[in-house]
N, C-alpha and C positions, 0 to 999 in steps of 0.2 A: 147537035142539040140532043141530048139525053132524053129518052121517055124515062118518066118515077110511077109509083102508084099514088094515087091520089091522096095516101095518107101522109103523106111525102108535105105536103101543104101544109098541114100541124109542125113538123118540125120547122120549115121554113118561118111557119109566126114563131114559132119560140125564140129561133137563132135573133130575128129581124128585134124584136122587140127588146130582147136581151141585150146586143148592142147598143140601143138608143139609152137603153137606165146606164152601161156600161160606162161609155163614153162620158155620156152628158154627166155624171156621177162621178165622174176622174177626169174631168179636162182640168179642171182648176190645180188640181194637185200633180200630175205629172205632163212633164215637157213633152215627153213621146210616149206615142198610146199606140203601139204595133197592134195586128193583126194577123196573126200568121193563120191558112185553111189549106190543111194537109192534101185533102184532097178537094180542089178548090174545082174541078170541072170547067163546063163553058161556062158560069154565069147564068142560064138559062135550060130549063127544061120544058119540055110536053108532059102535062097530064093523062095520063095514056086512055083510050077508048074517048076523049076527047078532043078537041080542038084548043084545049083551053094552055098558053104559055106563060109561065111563070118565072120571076127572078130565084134564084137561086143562091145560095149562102155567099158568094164571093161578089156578088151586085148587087146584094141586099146591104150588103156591110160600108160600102162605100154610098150610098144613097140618105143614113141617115144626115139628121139635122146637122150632128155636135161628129166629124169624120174621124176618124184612126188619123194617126200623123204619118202612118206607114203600112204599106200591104207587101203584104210578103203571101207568095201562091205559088203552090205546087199541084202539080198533076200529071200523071201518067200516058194518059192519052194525048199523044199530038195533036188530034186535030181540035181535042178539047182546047187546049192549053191555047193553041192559035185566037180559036171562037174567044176567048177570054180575055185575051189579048188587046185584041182586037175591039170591044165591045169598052174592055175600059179605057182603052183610048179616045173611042169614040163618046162615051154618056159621059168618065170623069177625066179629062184629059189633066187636070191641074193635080192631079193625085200621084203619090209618091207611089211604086210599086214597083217589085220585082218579082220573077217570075221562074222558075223549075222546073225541068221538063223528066221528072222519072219518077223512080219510087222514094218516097220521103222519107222512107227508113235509109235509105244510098244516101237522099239530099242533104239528110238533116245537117251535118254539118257545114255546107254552105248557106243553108238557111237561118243559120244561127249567128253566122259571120256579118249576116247584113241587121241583126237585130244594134241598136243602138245599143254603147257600152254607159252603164250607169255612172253618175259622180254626183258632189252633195247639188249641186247647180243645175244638175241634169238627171231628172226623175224619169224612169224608164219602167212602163206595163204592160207585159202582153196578155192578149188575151189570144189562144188558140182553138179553135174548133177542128174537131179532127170526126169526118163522116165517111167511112170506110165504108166498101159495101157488105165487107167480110171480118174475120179473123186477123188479118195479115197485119195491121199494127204492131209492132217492135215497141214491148216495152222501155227497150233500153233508147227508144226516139223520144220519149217524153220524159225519162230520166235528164237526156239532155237536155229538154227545154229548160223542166222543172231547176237547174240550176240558175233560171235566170228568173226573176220576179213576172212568172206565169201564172196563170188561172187557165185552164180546161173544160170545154164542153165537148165529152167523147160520146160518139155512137159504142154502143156495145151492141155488135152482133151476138151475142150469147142467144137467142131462140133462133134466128133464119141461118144461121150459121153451126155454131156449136151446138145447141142442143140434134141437130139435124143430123152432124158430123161425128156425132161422140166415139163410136166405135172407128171409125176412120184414124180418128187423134187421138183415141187411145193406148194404140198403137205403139210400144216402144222407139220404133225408128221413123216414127210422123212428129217434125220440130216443132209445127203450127201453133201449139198452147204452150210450149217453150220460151219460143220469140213473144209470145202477146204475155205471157205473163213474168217473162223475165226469172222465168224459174224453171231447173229440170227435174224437180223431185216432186212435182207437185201429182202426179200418181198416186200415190202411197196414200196423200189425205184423201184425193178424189174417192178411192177404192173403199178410203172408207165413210166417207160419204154415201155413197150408193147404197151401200149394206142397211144405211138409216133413212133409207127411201127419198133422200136429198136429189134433185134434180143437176141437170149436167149444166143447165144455165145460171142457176140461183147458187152453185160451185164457182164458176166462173166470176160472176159477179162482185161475190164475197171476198176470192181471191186476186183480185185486180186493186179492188176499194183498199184493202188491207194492206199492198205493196204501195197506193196514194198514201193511205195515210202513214205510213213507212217513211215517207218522206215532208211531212208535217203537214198535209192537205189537212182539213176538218174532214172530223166523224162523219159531221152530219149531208154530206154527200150521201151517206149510205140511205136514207131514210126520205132524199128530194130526188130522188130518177123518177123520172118519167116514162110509163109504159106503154110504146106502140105498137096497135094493133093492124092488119089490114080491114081496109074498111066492109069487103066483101062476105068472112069467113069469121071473122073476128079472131083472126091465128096470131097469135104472141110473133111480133117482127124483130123488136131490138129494144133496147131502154139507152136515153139520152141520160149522162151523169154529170153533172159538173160540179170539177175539185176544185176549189181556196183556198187558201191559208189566211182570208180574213172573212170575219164574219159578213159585213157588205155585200158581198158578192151573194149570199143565201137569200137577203131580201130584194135583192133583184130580184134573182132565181125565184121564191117566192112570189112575187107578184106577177112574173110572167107568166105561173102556173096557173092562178086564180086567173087572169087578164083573157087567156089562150085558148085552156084546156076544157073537153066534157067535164064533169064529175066521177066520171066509171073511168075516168083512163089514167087517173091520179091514183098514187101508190096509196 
């Protein structure tokens, strides 16, 4: 069982809530309602400097009212992966679910083999959450989803990660912002970004959103991330983004925002 920071708790109500509009909101219209969580962990975390244990994105998501028709979970850590296992057998034993034990940029294509294949009879929607602790997301992983009737809720390391790392990854022979943004020339803008007092996160950002909507995701992704801070220091940690290609999915997203969030941590 992972320790998080306690701001760790806000994303868990957004994911938790999000789900419940997701689901309840598309059961009637498709047959299978996947779930894929890239990096799905135990299930459960410790609040750190506390006592206090919490569910976590991949037991949160099988707990709602209206369930996924399918879990699909990956994770790197063995013993996570085990605890996860383990845990949804025990709390949801009647639940469909498969299970990856590596990196999901290696899995993806197994993970994509157990998504259901669409037909006019057989309506098929995933929904993916992907909460990486870093950079190391492979764009070209959500390329391949994105071929299949997806929607996206990513962590963006761009502050505890990239902005921290910038000289590290700016680096000619460092691939890290290669792989995440599915681009090797993206120097060149960066550089001249910089020059215009543009920041290394709010670069990142733009240029992610920009290859989403590349692939017909909505704009308006750019303008509904959410901004987390830690709760101690008040340091820019990551911003949660989620792409659609239907409008629906934004007023969820919206009211989870209103439902969840302070006032000062909304974009």
């Amino acid at each position: 069982m992972p320790e998080v920071g306690p701001w760790a708790e806000k994303k868990y109500r957004l994911i938790d809530y999000y789900n419940q509009l997701f689901t309840t909101g598309t059961k009637n219209k498709f047959e299978h309602r996947v779930y894929i969580d890239l990096f799905a962990g135990a299930g459960k975390a410790k609040i750190q400097g506390t006592s206090k244990i919490v569910f976590t994105s991949s037991l949160l998501a099988m707990k709602i009212p209206d369930p996924y028709t399918e879990y699909l979970f990956c994770e790197q850590n063995g013993d996570q992966l085990n605890a996860l296992r383990n845990r949804t057998d025990t709390l949801f034993p009647g639940q469909t679910c498969e299970f990856f034990h590596g990196d999901c940029n290696v899995k993806i294509d197994g993970i994509i083999s157990k998504i259901p294949r669409p037909s006019h009879s057989n309506r098929v929607l995933s929904f993916c959450f992907v909460d990486p602790y870093n950079l190391g997301l492979h764009f070209s992983t959500i390329e391949k989803l994105s071929e299949f009737r997806t929607d996206f809720l990513i962590l963006l390391a761009t502050d505890m990660d990239g902005a921290r790392n910038v000289r590290e990854y700016a680096k000619e022979d460092n691939p890290r912002i290669n792989l995440f943004l599915g681009d090797s020339s993206w120097r060149s803008s960066w550089k001249k970004q910089e020059t215009q007092g543009r920041g290394f996160s709010i670069f990142l950002l733009n240029a992610f959103t920009d290859r989403m909507i590349g692939m017909g995701y909505l704009a308006e992704s750019r303008t509904k991330m959410v901004h987390i801070r830690s709760d101690d220091r008040n340091l820019p940690l990551y911003r949660l983004a989620l792409y659609s290609k239907d409008g629906l999915a934004y007023r969820f997203w919206n009211d989870v925002r209103k439902y969840v969030l302070q006032p000062e941590l909304e974009l």
